[in-house]
mmJSON file of the N, C-alpha and C atoms, coordinates in Angstrom:
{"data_MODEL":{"atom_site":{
"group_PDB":["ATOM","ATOM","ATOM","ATOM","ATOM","ATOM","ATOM","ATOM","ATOM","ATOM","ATOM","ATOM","ATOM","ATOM","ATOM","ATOM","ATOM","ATOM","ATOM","ATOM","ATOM","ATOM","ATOM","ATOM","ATOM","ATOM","ATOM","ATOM","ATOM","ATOM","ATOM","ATOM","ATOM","ATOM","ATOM","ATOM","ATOM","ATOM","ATOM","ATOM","ATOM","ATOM","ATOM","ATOM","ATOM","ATOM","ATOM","ATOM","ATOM","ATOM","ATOM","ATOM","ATOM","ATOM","ATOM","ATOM","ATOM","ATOM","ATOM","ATOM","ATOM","ATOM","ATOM","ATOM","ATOM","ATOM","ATOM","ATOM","ATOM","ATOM","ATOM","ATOM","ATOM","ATOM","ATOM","ATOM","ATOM","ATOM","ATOM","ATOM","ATOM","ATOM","ATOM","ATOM","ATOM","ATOM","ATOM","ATOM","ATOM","ATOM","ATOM","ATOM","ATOM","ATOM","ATOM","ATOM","ATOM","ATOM","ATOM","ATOM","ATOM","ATOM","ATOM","ATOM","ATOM","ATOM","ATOM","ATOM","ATOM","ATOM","ATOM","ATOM","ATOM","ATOM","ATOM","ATOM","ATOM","ATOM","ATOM","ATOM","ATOM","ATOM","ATOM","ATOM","ATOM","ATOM","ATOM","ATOM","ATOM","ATOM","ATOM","ATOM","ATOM","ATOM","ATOM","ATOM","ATOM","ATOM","ATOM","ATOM","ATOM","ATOM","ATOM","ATOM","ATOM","ATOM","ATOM","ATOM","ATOM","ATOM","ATOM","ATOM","ATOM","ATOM","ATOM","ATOM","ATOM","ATOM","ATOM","ATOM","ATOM","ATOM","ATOM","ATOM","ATOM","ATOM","ATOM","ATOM","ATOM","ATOM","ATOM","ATOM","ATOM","ATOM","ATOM","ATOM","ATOM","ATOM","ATOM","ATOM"],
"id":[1,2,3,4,5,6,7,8,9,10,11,12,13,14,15,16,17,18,19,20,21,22,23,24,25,26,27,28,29,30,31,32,33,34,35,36,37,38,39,40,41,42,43,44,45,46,47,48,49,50,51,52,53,54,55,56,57,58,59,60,61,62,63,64,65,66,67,68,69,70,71,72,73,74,75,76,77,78,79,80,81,82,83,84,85,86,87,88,89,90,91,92,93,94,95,96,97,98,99,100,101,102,103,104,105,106,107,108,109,110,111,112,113,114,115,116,117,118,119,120,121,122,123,124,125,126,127,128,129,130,131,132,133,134,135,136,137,138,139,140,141,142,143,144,145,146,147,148,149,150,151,152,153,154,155,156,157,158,159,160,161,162,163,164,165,166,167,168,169,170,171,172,173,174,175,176,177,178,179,180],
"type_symbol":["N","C","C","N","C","C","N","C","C","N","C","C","N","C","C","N","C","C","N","C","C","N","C","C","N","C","C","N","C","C","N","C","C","N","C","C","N","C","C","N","C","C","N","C","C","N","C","C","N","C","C","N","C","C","N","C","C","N","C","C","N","C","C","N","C","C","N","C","C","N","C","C","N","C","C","N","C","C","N","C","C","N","C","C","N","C","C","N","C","C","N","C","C","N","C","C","N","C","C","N","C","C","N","C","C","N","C","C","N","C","C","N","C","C","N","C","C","N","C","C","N","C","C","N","C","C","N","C","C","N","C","C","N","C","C","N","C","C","N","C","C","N","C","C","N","C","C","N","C","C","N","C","C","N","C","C","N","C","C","N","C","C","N","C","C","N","C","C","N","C","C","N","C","C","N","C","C","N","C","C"],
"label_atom_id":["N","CA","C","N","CA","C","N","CA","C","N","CA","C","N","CA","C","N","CA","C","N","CA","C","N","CA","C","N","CA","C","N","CA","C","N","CA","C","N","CA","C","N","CA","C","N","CA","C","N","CA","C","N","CA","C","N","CA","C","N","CA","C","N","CA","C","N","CA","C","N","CA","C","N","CA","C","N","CA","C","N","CA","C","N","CA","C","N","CA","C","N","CA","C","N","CA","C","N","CA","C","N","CA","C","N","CA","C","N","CA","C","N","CA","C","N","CA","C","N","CA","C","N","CA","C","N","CA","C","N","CA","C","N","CA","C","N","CA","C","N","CA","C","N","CA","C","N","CA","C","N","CA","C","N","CA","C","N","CA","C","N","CA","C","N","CA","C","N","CA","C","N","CA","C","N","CA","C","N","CA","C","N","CA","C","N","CA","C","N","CA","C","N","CA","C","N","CA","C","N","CA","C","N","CA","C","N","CA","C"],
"label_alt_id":[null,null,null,null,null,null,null,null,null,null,null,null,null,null,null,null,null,null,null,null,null,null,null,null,null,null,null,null,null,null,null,null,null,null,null,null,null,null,null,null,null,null,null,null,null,null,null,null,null,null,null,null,null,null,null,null,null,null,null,null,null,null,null,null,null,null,null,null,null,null,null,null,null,null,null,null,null,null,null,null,null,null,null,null,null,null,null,null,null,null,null,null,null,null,null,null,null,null,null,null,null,null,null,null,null,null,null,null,null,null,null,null,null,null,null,null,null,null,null,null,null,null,null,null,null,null,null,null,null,null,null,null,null,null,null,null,null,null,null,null,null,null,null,null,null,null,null,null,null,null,null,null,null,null,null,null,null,null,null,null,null,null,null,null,null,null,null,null,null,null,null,null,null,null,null,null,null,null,null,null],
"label_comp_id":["UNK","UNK","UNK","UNK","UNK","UNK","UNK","UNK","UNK","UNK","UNK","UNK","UNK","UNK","UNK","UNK","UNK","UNK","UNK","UNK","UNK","UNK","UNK","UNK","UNK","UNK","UNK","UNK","UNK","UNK","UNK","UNK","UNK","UNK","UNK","UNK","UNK","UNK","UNK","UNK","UNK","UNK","UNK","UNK","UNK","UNK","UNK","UNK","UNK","UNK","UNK","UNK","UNK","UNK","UNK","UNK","UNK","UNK","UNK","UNK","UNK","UNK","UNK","UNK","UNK","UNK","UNK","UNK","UNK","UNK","UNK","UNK","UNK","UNK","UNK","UNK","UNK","UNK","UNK","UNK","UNK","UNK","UNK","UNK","UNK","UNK","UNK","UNK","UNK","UNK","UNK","UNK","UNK","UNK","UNK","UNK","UNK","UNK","UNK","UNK","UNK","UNK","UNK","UNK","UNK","UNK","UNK","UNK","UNK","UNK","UNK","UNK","UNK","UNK","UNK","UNK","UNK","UNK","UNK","UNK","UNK","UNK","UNK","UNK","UNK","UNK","UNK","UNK","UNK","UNK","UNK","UNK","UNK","UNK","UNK","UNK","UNK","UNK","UNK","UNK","UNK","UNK","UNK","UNK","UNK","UNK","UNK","UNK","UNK","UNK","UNK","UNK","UNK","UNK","UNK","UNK","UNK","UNK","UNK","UNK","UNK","UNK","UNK","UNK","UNK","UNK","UNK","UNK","UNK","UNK","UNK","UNK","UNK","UNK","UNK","UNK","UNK","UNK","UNK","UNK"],
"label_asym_id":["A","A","A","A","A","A","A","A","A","A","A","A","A","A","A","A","A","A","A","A","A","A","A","A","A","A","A","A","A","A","A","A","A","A","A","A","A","A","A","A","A","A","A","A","A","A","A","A","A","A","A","A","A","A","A","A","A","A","A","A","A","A","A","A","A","A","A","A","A","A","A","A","A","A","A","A","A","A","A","A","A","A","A","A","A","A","A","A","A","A","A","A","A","A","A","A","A","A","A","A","A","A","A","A","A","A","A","A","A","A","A","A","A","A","A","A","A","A","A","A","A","A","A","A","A","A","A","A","A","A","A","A","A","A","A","A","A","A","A","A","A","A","A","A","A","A","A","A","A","A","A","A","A","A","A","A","A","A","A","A","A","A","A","A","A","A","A","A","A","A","A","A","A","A","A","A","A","A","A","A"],
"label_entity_id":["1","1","1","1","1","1","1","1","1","1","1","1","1","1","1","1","1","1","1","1","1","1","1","1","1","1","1","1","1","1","1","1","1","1","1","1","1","1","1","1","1","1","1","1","1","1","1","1","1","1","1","1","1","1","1","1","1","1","1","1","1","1","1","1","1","1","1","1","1","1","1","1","1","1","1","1","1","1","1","1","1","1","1","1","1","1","1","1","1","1","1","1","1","1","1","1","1","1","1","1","1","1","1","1","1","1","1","1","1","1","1","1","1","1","1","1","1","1","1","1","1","1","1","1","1","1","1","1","1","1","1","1","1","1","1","1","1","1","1","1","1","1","1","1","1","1","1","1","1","1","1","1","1","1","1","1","1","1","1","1","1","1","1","1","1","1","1","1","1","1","1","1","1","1","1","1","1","1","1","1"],
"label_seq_id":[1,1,1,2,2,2,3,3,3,4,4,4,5,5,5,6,6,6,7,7,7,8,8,8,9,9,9,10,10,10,11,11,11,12,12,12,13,13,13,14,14,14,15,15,15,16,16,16,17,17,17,18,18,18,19,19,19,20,20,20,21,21,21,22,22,22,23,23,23,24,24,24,25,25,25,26,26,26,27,27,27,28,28,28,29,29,29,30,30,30,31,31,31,32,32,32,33,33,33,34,34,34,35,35,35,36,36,36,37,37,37,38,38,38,39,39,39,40,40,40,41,41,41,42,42,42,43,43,43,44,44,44,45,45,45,46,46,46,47,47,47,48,48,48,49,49,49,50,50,50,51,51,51,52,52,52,53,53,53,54,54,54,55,55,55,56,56,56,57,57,57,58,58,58,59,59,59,60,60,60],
"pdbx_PDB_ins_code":[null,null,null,null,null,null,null,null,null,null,null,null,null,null,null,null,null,null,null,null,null,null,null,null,null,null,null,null,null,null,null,null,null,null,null,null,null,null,null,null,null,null,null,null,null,null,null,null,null,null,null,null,null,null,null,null,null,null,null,null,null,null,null,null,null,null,null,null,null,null,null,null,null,null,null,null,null,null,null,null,null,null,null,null,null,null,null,null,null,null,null,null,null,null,null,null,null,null,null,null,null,null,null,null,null,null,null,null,null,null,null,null,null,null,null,null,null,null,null,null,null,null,null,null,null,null,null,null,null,null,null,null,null,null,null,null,null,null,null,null,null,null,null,null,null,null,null,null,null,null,null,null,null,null,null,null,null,null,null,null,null,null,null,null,null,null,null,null,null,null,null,null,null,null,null,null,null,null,null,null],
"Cartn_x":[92.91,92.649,91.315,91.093,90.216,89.145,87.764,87.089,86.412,86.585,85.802,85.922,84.676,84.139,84.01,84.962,85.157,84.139,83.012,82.285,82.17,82.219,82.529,81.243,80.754,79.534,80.185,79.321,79.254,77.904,78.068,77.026,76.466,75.086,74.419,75.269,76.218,76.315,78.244,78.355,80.177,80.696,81.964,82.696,83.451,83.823,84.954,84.169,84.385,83.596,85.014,83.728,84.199,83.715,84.431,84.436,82.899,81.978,81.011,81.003,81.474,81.035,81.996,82.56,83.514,82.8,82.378,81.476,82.312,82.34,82.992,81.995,82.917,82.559,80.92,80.778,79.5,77.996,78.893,77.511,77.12,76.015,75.143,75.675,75.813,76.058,75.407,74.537,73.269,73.552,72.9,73.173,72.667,73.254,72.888,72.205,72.471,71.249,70.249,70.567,69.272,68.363,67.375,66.732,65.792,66.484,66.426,67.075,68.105,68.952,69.989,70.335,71.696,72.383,73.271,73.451,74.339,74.945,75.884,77.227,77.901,79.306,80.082,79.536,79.956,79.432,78.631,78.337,79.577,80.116,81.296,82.59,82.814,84.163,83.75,82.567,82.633,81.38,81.924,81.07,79.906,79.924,78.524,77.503,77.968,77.062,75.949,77.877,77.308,76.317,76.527,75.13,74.109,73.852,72.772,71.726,73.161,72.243,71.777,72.286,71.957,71.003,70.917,69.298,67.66,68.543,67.432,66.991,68.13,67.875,67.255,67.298,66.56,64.884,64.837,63.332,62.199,63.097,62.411,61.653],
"Cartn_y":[127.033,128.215,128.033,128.392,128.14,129.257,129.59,130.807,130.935,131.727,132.095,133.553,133.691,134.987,135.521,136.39,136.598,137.994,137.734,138.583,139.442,140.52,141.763,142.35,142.585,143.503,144.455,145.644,146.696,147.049,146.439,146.218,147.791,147.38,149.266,149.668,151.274,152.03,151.613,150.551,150.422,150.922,151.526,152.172,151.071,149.876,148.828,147.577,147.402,145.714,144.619,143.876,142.559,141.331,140.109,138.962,138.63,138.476,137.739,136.62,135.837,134.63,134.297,133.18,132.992,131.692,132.192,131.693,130.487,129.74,128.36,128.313,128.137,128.23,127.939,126.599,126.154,126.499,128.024,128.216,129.664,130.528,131.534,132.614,133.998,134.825,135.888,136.266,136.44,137.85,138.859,140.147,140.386,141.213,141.378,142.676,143.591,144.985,144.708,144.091,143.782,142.561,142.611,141.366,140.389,138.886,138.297,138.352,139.327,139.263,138.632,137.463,136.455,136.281,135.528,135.523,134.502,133.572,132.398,132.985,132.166,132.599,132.336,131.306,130.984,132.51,133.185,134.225,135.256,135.172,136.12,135.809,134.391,133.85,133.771,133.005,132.248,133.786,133.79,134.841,134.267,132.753,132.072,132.594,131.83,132.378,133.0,134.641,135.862,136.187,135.475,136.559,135.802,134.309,133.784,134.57,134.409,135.064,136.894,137.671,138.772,138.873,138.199,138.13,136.84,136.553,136.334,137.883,138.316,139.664,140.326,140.936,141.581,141.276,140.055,139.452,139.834,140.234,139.898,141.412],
"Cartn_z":[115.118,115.908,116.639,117.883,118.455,118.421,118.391,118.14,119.259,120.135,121.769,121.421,122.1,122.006,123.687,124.212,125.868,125.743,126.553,126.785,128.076,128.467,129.163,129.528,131.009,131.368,132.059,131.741,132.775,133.741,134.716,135.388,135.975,136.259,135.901,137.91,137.26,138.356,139.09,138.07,138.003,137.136,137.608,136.288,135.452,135.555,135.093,134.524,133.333,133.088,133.489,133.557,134.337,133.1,133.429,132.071,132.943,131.55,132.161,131.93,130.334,129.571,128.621,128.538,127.423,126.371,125.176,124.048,123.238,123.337,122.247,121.095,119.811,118.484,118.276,119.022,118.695,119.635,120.016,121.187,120.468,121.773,121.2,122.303,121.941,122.477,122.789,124.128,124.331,124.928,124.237,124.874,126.152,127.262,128.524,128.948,127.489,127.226,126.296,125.464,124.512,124.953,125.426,125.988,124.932,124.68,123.652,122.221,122.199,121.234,121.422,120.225,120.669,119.03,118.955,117.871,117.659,116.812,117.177,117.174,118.024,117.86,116.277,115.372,114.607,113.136,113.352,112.937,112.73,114.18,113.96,113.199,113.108,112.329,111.04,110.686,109.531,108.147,107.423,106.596,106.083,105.873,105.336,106.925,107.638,109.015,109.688,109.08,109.304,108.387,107.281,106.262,106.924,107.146,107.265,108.693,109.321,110.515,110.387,109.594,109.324,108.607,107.533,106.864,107.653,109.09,109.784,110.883,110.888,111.907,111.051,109.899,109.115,108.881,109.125,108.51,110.091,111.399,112.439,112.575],
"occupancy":[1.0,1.0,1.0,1.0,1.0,1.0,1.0,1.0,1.0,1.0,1.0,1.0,1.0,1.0,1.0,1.0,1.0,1.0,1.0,1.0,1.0,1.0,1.0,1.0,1.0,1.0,1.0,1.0,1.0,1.0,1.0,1.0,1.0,1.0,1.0,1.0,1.0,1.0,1.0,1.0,1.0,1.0,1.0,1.0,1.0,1.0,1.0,1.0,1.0,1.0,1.0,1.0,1.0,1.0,1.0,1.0,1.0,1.0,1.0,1.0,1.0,1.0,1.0,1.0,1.0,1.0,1.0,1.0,1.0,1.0,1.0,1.0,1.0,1.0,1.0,1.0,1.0,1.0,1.0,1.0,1.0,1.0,1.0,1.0,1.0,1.0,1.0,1.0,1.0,1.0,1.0,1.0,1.0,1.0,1.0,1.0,1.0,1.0,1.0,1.0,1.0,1.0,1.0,1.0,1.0,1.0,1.0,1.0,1.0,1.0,1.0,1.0,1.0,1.0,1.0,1.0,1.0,1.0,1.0,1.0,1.0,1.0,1.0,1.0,1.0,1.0,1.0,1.0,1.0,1.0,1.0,1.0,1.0,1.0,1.0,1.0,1.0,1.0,1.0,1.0,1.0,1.0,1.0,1.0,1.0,1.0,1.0,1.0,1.0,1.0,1.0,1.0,1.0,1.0,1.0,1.0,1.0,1.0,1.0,1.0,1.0,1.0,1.0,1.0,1.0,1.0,1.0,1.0,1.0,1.0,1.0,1.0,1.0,1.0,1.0,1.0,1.0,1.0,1.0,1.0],
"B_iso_or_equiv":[0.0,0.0,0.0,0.0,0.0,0.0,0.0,0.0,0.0,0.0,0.0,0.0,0.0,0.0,0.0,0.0,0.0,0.0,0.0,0.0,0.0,0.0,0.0,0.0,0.0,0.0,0.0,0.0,0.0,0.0,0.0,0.0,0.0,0.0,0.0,0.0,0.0,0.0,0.0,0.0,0.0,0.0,0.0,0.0,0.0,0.0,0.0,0.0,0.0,0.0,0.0,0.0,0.0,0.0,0.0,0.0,0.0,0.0,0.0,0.0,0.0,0.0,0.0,0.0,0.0,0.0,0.0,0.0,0.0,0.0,0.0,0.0,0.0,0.0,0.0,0.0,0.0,0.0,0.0,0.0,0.0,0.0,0.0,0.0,0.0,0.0,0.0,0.0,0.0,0.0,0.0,0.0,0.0,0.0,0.0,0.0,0.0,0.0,0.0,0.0,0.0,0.0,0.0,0.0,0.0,0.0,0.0,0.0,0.0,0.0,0.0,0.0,0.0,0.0,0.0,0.0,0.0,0.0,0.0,0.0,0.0,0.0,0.0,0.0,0.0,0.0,0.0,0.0,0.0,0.0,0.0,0.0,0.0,0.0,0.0,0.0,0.0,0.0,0.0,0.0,0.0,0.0,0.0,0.0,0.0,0.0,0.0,0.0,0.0,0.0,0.0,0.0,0.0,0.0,0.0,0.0,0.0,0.0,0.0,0.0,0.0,0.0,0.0,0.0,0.0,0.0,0.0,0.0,0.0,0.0,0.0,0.0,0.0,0.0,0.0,0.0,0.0,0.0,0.0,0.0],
"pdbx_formal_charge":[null,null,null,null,null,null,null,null,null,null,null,null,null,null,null,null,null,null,null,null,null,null,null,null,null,null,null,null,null,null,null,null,null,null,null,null,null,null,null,null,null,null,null,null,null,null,null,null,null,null,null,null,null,null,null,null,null,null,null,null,null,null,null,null,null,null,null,null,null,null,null,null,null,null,null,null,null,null,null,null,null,null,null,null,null,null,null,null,null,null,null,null,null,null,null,null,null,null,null,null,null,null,null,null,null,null,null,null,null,null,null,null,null,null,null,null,null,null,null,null,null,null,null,null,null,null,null,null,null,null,null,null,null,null,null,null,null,null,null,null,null,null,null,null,null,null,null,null,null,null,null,null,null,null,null,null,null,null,null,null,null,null,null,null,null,null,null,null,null,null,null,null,null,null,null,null,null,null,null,null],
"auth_seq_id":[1,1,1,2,2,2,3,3,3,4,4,4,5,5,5,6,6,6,7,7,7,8,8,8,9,9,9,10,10,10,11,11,11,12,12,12,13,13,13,14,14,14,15,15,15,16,16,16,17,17,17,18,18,18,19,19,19,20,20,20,21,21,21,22,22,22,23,23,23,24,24,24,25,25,25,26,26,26,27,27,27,28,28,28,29,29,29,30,30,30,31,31,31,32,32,32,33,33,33,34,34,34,35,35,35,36,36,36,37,37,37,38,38,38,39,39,39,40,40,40,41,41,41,42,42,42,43,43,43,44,44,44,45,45,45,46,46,46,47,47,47,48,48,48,49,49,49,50,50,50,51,51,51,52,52,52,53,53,53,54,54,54,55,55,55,56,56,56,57,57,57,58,58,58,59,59,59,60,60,60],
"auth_comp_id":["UNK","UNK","UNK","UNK","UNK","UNK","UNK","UNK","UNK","UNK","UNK","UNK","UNK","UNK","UNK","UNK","UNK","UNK","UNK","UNK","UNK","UNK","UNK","UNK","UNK","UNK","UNK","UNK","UNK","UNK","UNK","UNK","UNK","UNK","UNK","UNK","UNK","UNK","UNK","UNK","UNK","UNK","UNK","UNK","UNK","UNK","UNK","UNK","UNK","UNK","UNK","UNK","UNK","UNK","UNK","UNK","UNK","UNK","UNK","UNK","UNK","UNK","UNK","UNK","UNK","UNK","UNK","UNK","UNK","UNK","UNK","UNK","UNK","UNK","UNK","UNK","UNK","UNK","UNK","UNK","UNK","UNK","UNK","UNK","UNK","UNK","UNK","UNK","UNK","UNK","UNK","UNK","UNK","UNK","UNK","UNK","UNK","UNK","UNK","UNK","UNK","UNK","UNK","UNK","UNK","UNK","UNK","UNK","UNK","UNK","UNK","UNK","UNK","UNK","UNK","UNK","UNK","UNK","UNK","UNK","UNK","UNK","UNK","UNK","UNK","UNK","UNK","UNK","UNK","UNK","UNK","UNK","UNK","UNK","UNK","UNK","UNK","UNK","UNK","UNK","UNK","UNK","UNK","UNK","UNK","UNK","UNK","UNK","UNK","UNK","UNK","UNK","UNK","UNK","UNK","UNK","UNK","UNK","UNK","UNK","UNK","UNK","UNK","UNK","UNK","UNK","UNK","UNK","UNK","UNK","UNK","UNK","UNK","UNK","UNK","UNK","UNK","UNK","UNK","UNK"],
"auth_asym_id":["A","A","A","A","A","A","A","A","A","A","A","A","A","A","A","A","A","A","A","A","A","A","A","A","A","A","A","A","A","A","A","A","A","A","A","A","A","A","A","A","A","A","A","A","A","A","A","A","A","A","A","A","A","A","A","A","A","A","A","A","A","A","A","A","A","A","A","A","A","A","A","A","A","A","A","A","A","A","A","A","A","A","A","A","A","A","A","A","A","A","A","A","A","A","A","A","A","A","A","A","A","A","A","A","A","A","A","A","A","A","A","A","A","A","A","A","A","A","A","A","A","A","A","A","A","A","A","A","A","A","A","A","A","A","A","A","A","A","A","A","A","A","A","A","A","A","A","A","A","A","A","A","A","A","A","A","A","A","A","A","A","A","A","A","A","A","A","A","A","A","A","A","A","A","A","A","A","A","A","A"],
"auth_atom_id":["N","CA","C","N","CA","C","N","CA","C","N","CA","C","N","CA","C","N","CA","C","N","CA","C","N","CA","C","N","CA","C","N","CA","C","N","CA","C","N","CA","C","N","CA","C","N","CA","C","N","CA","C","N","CA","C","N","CA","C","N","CA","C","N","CA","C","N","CA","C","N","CA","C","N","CA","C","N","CA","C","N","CA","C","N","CA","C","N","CA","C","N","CA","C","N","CA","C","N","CA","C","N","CA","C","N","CA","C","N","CA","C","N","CA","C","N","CA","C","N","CA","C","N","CA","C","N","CA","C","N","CA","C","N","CA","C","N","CA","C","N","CA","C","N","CA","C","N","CA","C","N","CA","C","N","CA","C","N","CA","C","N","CA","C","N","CA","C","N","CA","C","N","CA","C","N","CA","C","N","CA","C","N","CA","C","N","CA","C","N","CA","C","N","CA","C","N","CA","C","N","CA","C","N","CA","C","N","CA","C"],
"pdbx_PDB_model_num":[1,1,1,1,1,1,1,1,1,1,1,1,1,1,1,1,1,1,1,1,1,1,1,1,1,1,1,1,1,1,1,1,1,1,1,1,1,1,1,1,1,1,1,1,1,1,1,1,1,1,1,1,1,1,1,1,1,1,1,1,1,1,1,1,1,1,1,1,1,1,1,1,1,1,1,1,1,1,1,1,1,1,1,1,1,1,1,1,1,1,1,1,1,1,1,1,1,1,1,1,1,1,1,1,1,1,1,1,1,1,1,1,1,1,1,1,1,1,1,1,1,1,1,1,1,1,1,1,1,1,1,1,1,1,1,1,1,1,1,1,1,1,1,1,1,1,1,1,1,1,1,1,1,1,1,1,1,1,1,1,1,1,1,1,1,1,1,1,1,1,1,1,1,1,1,1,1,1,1,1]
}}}
């Protein structure tokens, strides 16, 4: 199974999101409202990951 993460903006003052970014397993998925918040794509599939990367969000 392949793990892509298809990412969607709503750009300020449109009513409709549009595809912005399509994420492959081994990349980072970079918010486009939060400035400098990203997180790996592998965060979202895998549960070892996700905790790791959640107890780095916590420490910041």
């Amino acid at each position: 199974m392949k793990q892509r993460v298809y990412q969607h903006i709503l750009p300020e003052g449109a009513v409709e999101y549009f595809p912005a970014k399509v994420h492959q397993s081994s990349g980072f998925v970079e918010s486009y409202a939060i400035k400098g918040f990203n997180i790996p794509v592998s965060a979202i599939f895998d549960e070892a990951s996700n905790m790791e990367t959640l107890q780095k969000l916590m420490k910041q």
